[in-house]
KOLDO-344699 format. One record per residue (C-alpha): residue number from 1; chain; y, x, z. Coordinates in nm, 4 decimals, decimal comma, always signed. Example, Ala and Ser with C-alpha at 12.3 -4.5 7.8 and 13.67 -1.06 7.14 Angstrom:
2
+-----+-------+----------+----------+----------+
:   n : chain :        v :        u :        w :
+-----+-------+----------+----------+----------+
:   1 :     A :  -0,4500 :  +1,2300 :  +0,7800 :
:   2 :     A :  -0,1060 :  +1,3670 :  +0,7140 :
+-----+-------+----------+----------+----------+
END
This chain:
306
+-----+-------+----------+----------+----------+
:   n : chain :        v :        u :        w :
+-----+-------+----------+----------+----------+
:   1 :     A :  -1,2044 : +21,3344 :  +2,9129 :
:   2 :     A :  -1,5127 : +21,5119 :  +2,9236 :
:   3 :     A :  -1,5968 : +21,9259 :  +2,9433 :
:   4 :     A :  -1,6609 : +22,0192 :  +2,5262 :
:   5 :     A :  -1,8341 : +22,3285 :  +2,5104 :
:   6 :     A :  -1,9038 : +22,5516 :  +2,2379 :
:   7 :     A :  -2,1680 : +22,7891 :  +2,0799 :
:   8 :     A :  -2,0872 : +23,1098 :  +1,8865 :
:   9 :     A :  -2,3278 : +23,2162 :  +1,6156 :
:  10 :     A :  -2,5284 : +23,5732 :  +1,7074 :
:  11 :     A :  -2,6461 : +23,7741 :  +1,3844 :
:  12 :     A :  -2,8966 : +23,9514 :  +1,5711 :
:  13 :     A :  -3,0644 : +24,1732 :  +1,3328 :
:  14 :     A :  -2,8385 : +24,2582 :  +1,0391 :
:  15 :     A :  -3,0074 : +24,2217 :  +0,7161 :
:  16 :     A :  -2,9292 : +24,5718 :  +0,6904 :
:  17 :     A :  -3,2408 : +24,6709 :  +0,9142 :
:  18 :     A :  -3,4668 : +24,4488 :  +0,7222 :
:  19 :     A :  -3,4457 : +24,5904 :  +0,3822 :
:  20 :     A :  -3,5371 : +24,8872 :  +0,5370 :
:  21 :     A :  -3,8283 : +24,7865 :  +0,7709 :
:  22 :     A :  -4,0913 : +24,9302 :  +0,5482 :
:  23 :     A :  -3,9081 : +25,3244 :  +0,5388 :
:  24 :     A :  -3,8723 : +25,2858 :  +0,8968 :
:  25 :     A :  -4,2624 : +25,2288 :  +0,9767 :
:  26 :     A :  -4,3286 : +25,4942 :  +0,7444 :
:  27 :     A :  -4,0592 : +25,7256 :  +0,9497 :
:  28 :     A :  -4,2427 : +25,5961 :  +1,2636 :
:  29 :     A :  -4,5753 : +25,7184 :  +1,1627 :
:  30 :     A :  -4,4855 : +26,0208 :  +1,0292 :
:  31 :     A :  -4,2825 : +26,0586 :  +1,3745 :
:  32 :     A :  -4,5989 : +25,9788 :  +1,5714 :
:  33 :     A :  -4,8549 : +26,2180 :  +1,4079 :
:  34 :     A :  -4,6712 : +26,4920 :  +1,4147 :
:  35 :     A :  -4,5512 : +26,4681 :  +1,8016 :
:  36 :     A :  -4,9155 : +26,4440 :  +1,8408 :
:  37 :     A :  -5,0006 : +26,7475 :  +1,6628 :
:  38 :     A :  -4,7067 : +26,9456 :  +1,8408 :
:  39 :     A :  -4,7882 : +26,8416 :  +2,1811 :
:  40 :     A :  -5,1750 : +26,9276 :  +2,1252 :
:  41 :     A :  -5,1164 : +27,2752 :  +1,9717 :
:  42 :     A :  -4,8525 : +27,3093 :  +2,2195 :
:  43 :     A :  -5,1131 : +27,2657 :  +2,4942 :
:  44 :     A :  -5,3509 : +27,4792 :  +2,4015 :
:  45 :     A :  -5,2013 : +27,7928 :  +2,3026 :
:  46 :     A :  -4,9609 : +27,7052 :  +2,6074 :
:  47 :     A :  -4,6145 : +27,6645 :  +2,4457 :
:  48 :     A :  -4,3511 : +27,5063 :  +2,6472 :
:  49 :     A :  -4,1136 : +27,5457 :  +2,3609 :
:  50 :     A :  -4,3690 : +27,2992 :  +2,1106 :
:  51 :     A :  -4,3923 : +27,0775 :  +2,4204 :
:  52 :     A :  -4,0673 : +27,0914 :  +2,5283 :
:  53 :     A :  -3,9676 : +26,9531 :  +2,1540 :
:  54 :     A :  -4,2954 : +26,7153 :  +2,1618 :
:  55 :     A :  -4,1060 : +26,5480 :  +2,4427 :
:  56 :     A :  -3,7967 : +26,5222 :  +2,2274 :
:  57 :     A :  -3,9480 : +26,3878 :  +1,9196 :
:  58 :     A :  -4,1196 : +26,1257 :  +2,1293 :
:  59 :     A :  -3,7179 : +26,0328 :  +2,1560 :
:  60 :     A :  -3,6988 : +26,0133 :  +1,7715 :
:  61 :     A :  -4,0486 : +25,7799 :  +1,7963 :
:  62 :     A :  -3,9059 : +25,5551 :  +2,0270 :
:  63 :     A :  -3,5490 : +25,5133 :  +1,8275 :
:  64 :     A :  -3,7795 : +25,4477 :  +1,5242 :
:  65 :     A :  -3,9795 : +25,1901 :  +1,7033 :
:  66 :     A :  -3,6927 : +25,0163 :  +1,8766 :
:  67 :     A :  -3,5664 : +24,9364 :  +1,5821 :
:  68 :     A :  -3,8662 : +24,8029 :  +1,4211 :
:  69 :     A :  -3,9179 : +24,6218 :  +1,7068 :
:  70 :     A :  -3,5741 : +24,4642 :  +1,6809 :
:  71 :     A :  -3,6213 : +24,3788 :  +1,3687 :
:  72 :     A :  -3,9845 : +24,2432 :  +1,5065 :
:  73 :     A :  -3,8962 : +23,9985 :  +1,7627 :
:  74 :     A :  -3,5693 : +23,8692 :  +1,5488 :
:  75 :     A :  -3,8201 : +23,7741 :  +1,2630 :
:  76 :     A :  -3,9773 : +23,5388 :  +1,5644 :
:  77 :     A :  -3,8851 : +23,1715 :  +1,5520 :
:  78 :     A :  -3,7541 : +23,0882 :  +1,8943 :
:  79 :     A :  -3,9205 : +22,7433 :  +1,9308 :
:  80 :     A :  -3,7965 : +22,6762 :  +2,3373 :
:  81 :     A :  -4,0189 : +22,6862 :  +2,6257 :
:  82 :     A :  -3,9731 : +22,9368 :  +2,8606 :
:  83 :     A :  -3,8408 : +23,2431 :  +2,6553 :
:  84 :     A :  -3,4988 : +23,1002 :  +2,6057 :
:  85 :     A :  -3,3380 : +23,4333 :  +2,5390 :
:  86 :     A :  -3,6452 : +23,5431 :  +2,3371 :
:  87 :     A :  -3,8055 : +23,8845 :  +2,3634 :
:  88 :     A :  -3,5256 : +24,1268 :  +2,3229 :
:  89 :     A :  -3,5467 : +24,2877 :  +2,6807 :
:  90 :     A :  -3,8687 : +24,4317 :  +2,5630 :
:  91 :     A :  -3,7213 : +24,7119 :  +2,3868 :
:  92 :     A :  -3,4598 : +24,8024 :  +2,6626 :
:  93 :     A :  -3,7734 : +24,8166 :  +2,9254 :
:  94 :     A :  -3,9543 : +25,0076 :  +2,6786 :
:  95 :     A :  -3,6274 : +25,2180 :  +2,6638 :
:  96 :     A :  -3,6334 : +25,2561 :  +3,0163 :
:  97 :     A :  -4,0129 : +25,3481 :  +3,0005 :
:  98 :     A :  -3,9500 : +25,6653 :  +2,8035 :
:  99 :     A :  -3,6809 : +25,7520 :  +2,9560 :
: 100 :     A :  -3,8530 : +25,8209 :  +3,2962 :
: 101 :     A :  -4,1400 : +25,9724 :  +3,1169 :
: 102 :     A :  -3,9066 : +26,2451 :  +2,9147 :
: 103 :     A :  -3,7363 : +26,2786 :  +3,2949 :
: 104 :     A :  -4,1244 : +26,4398 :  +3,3907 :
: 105 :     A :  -4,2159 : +26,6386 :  +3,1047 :
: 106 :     A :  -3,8761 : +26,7811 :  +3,0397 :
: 107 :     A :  -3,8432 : +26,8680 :  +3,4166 :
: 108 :     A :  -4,1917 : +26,9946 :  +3,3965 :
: 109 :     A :  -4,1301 : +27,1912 :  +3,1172 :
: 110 :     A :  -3,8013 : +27,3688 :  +3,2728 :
: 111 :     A :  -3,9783 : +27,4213 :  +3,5922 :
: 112 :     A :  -4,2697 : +27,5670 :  +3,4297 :
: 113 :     A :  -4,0720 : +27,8062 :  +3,2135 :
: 114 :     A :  -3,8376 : +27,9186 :  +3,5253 :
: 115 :     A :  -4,1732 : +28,0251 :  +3,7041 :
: 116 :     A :  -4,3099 : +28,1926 :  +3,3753 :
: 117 :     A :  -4,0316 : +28,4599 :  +3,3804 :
: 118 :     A :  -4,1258 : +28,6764 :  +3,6133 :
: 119 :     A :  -4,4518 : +28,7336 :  +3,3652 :
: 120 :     A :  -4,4230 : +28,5394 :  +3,0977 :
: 121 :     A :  -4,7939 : +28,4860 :  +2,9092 :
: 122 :     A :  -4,8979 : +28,5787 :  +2,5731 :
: 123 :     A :  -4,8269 : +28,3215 :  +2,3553 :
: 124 :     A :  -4,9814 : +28,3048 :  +2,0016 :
: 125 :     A :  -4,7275 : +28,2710 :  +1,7578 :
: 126 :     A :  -4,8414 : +28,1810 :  +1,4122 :
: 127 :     A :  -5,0076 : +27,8388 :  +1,5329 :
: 128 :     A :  -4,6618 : +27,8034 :  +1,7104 :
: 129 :     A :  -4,4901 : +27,8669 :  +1,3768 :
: 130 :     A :  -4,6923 : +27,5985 :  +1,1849 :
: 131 :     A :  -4,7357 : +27,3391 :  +1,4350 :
: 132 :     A :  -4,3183 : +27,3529 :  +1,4164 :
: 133 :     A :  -4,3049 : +27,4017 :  +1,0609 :
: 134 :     A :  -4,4544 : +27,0997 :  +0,9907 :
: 135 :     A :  -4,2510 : +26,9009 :  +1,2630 :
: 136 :     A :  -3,9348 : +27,0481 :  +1,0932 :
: 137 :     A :  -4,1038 : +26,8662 :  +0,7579 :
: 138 :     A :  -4,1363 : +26,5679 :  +0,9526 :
: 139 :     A :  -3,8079 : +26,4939 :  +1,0584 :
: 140 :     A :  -3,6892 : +26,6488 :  +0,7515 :
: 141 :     A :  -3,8701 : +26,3644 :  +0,5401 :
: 142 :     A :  -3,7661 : +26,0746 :  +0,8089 :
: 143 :     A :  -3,4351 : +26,1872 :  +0,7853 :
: 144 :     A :  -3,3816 : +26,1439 :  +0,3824 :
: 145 :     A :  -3,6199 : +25,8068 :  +0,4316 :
: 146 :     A :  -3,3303 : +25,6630 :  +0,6992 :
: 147 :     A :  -3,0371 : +25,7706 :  +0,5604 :
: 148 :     A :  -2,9798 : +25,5120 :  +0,3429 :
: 149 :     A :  -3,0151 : +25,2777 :  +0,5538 :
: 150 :     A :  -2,8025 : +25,4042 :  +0,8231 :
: 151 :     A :  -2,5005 : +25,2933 :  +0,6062 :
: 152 :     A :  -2,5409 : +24,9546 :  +0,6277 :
: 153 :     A :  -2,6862 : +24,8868 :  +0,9743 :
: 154 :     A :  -2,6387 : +25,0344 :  +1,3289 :
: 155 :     A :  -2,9966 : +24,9311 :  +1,4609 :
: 156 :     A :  -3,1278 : +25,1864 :  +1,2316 :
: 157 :     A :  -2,8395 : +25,4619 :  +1,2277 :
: 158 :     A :  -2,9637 : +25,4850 :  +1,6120 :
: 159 :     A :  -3,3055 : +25,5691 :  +1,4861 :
: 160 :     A :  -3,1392 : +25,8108 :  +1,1661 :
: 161 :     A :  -2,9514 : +25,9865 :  +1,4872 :
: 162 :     A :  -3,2132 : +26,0625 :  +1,6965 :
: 163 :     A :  -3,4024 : +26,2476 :  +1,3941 :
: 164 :     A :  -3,1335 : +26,4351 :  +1,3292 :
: 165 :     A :  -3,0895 : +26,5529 :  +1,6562 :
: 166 :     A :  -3,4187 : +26,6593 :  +1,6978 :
: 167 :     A :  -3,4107 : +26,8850 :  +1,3713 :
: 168 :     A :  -3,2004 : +27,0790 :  +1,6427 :
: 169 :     A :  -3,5324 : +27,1247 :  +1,8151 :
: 170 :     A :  -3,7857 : +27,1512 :  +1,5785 :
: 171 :     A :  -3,5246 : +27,4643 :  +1,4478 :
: 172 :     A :  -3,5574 : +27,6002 :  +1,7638 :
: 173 :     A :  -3,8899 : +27,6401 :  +1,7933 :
: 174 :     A :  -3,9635 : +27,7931 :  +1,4590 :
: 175 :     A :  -3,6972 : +28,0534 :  +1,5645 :
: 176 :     A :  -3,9277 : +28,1443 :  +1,9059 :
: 177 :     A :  -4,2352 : +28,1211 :  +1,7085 :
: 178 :     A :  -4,1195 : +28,3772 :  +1,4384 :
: 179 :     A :  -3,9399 : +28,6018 :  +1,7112 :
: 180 :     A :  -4,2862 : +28,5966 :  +1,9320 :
: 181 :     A :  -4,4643 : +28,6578 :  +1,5941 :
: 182 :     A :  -4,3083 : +28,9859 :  +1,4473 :
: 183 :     A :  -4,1649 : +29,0965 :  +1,7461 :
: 184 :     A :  -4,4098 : +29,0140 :  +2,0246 :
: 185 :     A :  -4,1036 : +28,9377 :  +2,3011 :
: 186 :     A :  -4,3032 : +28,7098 :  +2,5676 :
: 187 :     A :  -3,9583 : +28,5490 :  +2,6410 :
: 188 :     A :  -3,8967 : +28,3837 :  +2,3355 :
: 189 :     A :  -4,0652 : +28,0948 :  +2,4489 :
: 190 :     A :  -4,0250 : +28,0234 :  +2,7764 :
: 191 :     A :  -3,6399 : +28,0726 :  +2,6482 :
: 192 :     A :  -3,6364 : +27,8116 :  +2,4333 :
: 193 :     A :  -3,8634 : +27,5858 :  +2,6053 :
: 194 :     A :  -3,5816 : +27,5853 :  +2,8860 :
: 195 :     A :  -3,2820 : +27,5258 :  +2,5954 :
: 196 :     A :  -3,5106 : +27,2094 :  +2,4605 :
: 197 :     A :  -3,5631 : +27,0713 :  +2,7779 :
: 198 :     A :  -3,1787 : +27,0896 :  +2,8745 :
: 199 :     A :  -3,1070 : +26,9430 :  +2,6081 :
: 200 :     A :  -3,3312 : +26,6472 :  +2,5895 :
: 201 :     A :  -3,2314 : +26,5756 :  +2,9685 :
: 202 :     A :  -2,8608 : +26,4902 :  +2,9257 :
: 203 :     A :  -2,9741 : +26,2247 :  +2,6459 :
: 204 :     A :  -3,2608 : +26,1204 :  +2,8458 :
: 205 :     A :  -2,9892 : +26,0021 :  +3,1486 :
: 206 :     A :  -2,7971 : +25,8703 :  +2,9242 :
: 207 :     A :  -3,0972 : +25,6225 :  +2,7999 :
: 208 :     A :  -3,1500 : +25,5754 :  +3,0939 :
: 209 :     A :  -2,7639 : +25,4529 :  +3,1978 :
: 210 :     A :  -2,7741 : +25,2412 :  +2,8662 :
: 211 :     A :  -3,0758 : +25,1253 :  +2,9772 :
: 212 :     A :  -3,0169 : +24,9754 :  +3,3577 :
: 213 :     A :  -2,6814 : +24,8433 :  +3,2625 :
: 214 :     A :  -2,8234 : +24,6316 :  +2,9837 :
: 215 :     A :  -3,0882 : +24,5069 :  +3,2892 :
: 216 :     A :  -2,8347 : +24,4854 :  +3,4851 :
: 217 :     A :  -2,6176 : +24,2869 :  +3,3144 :
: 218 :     A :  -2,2711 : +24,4860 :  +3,3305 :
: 219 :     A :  -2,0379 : +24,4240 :  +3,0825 :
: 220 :     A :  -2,0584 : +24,6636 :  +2,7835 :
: 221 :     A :  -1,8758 : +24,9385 :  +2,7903 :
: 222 :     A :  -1,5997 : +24,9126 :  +2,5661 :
: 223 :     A :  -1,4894 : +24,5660 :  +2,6969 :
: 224 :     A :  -1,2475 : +24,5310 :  +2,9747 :
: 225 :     A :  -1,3030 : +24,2052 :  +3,1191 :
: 226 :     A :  -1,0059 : +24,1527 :  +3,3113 :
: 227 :     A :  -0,8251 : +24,2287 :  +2,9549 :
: 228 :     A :  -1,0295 : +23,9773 :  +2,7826 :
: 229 :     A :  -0,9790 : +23,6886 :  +3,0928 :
: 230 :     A :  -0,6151 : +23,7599 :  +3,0296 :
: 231 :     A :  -0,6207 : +23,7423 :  +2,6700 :
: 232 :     A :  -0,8400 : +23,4058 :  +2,6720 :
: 233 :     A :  -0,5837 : +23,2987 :  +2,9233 :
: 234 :     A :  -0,2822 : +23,3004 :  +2,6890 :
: 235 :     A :  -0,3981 : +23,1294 :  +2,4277 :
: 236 :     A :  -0,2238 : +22,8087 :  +2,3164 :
: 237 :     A :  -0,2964 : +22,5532 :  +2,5643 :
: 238 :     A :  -0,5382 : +22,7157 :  +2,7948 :
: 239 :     A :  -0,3850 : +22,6721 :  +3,1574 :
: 240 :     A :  -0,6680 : +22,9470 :  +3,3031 :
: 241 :     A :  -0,9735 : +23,1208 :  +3,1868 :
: 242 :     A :  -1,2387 : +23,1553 :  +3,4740 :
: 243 :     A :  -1,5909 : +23,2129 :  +3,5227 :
: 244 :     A :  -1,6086 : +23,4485 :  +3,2394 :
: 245 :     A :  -1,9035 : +23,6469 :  +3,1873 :
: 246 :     A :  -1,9962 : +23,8968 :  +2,9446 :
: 247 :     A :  -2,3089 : +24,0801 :  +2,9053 :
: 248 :     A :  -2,5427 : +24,2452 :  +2,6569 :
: 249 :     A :  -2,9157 : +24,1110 :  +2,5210 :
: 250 :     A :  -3,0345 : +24,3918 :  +2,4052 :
: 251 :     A :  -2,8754 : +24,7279 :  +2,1900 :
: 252 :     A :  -2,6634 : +24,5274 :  +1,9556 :
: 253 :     A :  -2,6370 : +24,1970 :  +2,0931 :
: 254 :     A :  -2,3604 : +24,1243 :  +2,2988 :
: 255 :     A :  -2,3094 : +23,7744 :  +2,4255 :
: 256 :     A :  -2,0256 : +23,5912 :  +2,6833 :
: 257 :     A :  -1,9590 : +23,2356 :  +2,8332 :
: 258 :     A :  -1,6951 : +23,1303 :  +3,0276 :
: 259 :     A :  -1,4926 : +22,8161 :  +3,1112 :
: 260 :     A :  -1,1041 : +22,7472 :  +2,9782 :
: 261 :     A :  -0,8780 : +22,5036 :  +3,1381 :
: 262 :     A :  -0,6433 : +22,3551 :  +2,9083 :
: 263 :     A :  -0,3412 : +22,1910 :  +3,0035 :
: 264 :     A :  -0,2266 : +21,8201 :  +2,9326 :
: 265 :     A :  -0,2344 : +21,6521 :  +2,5919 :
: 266 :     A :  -0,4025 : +21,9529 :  +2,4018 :
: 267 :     A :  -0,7098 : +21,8749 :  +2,1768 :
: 268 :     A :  -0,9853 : +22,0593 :  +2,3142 :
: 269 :     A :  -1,1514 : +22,1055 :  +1,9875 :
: 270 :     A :  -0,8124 : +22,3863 :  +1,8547 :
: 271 :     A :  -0,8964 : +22,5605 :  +2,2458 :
: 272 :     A :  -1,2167 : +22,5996 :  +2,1477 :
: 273 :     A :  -1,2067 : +22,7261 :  +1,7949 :
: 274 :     A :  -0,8936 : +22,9335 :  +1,9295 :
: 275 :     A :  -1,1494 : +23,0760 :  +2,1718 :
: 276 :     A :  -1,3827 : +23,2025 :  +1,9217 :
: 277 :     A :  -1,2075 : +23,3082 :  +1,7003 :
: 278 :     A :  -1,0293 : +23,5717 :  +1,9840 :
: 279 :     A :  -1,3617 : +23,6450 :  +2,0828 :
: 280 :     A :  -1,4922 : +23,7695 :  +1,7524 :
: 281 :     A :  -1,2115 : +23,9385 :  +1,5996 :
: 282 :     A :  -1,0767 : +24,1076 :  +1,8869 :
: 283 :     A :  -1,4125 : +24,1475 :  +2,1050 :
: 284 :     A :  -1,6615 : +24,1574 :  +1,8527 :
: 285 :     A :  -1,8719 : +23,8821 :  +2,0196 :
: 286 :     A :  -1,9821 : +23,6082 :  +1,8168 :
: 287 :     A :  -2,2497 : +23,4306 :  +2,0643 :
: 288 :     A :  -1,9962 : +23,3261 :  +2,3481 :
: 289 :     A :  -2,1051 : +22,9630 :  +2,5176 :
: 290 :     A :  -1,7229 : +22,8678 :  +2,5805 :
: 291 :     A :  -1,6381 : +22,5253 :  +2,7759 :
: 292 :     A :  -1,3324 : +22,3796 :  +2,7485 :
: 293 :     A :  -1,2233 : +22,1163 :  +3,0362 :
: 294 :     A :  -0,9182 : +21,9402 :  +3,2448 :
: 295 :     A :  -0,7036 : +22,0967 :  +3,4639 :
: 296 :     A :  -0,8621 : +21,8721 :  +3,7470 :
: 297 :     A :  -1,2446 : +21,9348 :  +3,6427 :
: 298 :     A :  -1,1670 : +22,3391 :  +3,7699 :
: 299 :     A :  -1,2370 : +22,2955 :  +4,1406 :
: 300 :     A :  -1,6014 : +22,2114 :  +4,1140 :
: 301 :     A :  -1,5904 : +22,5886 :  +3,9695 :
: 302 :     A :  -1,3932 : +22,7851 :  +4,2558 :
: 303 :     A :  -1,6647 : +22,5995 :  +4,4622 :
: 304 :     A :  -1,9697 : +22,7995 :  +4,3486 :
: 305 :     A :  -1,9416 : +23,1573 :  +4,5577 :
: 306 :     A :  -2,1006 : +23,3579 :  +4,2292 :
+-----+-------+----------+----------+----------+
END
């Protein structure tokens, strides 16, 4: 009797993100122009609190273009050669990417403000207060053009969160610019520009984490492997589960394979679609390259040292 081995059906992109694929590059440009406008102003009249939340909407560009560029590389026929797995780790290195650049500039910006107490500059604030009013408008108008779509798919409620988050900021900043405006206090932004860049750093470790464990290929988070080994283990006719492995493609796209040893007189073919089934209902894992085989085919696997 010979190993049968079976392949589980991925979804990757729902069809949720691509109804919404043209509202998300218009969310992404939007995003874009006015991070670039914020930054620049912020640069010149020397606000860390309009760079500090520069540096955080560049979070809400890069959720925004993640998912368009999930969306992107699904649309791609994989036709073989060398790209087996297709292109999704570009968007978790990209991931990685901005995460080490918000590491500088936030850093930058909380060391900068921490030395700018003892005398803290004149900062203008009425191009302060425009330069944030209109970012507040900008995440204001990508947040009504991602809501909808955040119902029906998680690739873009990732992109919907991170603009809301960063109306936090944008807030913030129109606060010090109006508080340095009619009341001339020199701390106002230094004050904030530390609050921004605290907050911006917690989320940038933890895209960061997300990140290297997707590279890395640990398990996702919410599964317990040993749980799932056992679970495969007990199922009707399966002697042992071993060499199980489960890791994740990309954001989204979580995949497993591992090797069931059924006992004698038991059709492979009910393991097997036992074996799925478990895998998807209980797991949420629907790509799983399962191989079902005789008790006595199992040694050739203890053999292998990884």
């Amino acid at each position: 009797m010979f190993p049968l081995m079976g392949h589980g059906h991925g979804h990757g992109v729902s069809s949720g993100s691509a109804r919404h694929l043209g509202r998300l590059w218009i969310a992404f440009g939007i995003g874009a122009a006015f991070m670039a406008l914020e930054f620049t102003v912020g640069v010149v009249t020397g606000s860390l609190a309009l760079i500090s939340d520069a540096a955080h909407m560049l979070t809400d560009v890069l959720g925004v273009g993640m998912a368009l560029a999930a969306i992107m590389l699904a649309r791609r026929a994989r036709t073989g050669g060398s790209r087996t797995f297709g292109l999704y780790r570009a968007e978790v290195l990209a991931a990685l990417a901005n995460a080490v650049l918000l590491f500088g500039v936030a850093g930058y910006v909380v060391y900068e403000a921490v030395g700018r107490f003892g005398n803290p500059p004149e900062v203008p604030g009425l191009p302060v207060v425009l330069a944030a009013t209109a970012g507040l408008a900008a995440n204001v108008v990508a947040f009504f053009l991602l809501r909808e779509g955040a119902k029906d798919s998680i690739n873009v409620r990732g992109a919907y969160l991170e603009v809301l988050a960063d109306l936090i900021g944008s807030v913030g900043v129109l606060v010090s610019g109006v508080v340095t405006l009619v009341f001339g206090w020199r701390y106002a932004d230094p004050v904030m520009g530390v609050a921004i860049g605290l907050f911006v750093l917690p989320r940038t470790y933890k895209l960061a984490a997300s990140a290297l464990r997707i590279l890395f290929q640990h398990a996702p988070e919410r599964v317990d492997v040993a749980e799932m080994q056992a679970d495969l283990s007990r199922l009707p006719g399966v002697a042992e589960a071993h060499d199980l492995h489960v890791w994740t493609l990309t954001s989204g796209m979580e995949v497993a394979s591992a090797h069931l040893t059924t006992r004698d007189h038991v059709d492979p073919a009910d393991v097997l679609r036992a074996a799925q089934a478990l895998l998807a209902e209980r797991y949420h894992i629907e790509h799983a390259t399962l191989q079902v085989e005789p008790g006595d085919s199992a040694q050739r696997c203890r053999e292998i040292s990884w």
